[in-house]
N, C-alpha and C positions, 0 to 999 in steps of 0.2 A: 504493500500500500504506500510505503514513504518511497517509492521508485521516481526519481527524477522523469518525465519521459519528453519534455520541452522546455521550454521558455514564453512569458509571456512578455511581448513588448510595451505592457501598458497594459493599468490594474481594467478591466472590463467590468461592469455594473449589467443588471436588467433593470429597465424602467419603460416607462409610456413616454411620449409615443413612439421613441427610438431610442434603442440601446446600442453599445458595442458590444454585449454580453449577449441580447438577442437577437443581433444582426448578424455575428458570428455563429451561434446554434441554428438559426433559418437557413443561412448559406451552408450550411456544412448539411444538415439534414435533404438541400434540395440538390447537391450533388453529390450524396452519395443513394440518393432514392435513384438521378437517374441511371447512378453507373450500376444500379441492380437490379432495376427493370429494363436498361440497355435502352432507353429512349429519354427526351429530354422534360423533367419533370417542367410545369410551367411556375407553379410557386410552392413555398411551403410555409407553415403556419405553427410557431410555438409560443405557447401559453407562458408568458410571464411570470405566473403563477407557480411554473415547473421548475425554473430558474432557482435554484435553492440556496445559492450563494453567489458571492463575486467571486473574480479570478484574478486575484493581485498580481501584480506585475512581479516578474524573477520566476522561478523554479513553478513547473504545473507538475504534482505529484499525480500517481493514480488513487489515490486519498480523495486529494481535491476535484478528478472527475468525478470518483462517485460520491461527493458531497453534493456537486454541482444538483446531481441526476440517479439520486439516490433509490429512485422507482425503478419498477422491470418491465417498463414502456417498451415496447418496439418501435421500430418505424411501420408505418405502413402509406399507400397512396392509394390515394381515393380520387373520379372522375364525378364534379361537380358540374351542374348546370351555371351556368352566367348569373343567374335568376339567383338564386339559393346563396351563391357566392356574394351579390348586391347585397343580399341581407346579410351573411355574415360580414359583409366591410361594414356595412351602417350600424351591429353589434358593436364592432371594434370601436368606429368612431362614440360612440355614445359612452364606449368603455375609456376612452381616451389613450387609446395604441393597443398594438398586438405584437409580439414577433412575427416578422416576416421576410419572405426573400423572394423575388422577383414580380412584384407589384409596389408602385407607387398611388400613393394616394393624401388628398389633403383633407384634416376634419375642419368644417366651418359649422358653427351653432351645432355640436353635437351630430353633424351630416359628414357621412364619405361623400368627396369630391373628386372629380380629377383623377378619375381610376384608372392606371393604365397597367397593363399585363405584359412583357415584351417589349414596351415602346405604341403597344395599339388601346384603344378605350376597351374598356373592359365591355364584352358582346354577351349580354344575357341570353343569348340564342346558343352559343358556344362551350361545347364541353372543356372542361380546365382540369390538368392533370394535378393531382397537388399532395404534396408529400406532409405528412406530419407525425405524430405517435398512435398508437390504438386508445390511450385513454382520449384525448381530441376526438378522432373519430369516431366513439360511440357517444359524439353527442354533450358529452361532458363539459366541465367549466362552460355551461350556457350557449355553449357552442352548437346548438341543437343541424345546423343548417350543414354540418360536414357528417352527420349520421345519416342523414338524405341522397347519398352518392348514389350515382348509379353505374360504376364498378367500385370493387374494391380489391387491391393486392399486401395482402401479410406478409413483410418479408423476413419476419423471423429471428430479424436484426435487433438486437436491441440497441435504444439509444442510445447507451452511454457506450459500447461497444464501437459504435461509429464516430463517436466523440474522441473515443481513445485511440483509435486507428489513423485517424484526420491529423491527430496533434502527434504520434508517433512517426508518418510520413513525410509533413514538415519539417518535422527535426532534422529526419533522415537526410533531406535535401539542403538542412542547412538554414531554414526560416525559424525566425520566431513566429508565433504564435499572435493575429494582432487582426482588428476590427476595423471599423469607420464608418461615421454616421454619414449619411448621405444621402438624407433629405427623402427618403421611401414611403417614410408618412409623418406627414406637416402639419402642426395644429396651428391653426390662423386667428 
């Protein structure tokens, strides 16, 4: 547990409506969903809530992933309608942020604005690939609108397995460990 397995460049927090703690967990969760369903996930979606600690700057033990992500979550991805997906942004906004990774969007008066998926507006007629954990997907932390999918893929992964894998690879290549806010959802 006290195994050195990285470095972090800079302590990372969770918070609303943009973290570097959960802009880091969304991006790592939506590229390793699509390197395991071999296709490209379009966003993914973690719960603030799940975030269980910070991750201080210097030494990441595997202590501190499973502090991070102390639950036996998996990953799974789920194909959401545009429709279903509008209400769960307009949840987020009224929540005042979410983790997320490859969607931008702004809250004004408690409203998602400015939704865009890829660079295109978000298309309520369009199915949206979207990676997140199995507690999210059944609906949980209020999130009623991602138990509505219509597919679902269990990949058997656990989160913090992919967490530890991410930060391990990094090393390997010689990176720290390291986030940046970048404006994904805007509160106005």
């Amino acid at each position: 547990m006290n195994e050195v397995i990285g470095q972090s460049a800079e302590t990372m927090t969770g918070h609303a409506p943009e973290s570097l703690l959960s802009n880091f967990s969304a991006d790592v969760y939506r590229q390793a969903a699509s390197d395991l369903i071999g296709t490209k996930v379009d966003i993914a979606i973690v719960n603030l809530g799940g975030l269980r600690t910070e991750v201080p700057a210097g030494n990441i033990t595997v202590r501190k992933v499973f502090e991070l992500m102390p639950f036996e979550n998996e990953l799974v991805v789920v194909w959401l309608k545009g429709e279903k997906l509008m209400e769960l942004l307009q949840y987020f906004a009224r929540m005042g942020g979410e983790g997320v990774s490859g969607l931008r969007m702004e809250i004004q008066n408690r409203k998602a604005v400015n939704i865009s998926i890829d660079g295109n507006h978000l298309d309520i007629n369009k199915l949206y690939c979207i990676a997140t954990n199995d507690y999210l997907a059944g609906g949980n932390d209020k999130m009623l609108q991602l138990a509505q999918y219509e597919k679902r893929v269990n990949t058997g992964v656990k989160v913090r397995t992919i967490l530890l894998n991410f930060i391990k690879s990094e090393t390997k290549k010689g990176n720290k460990i390291q986030s940046k806010l970048d404006g994904r959802i805007k509160k106005n």
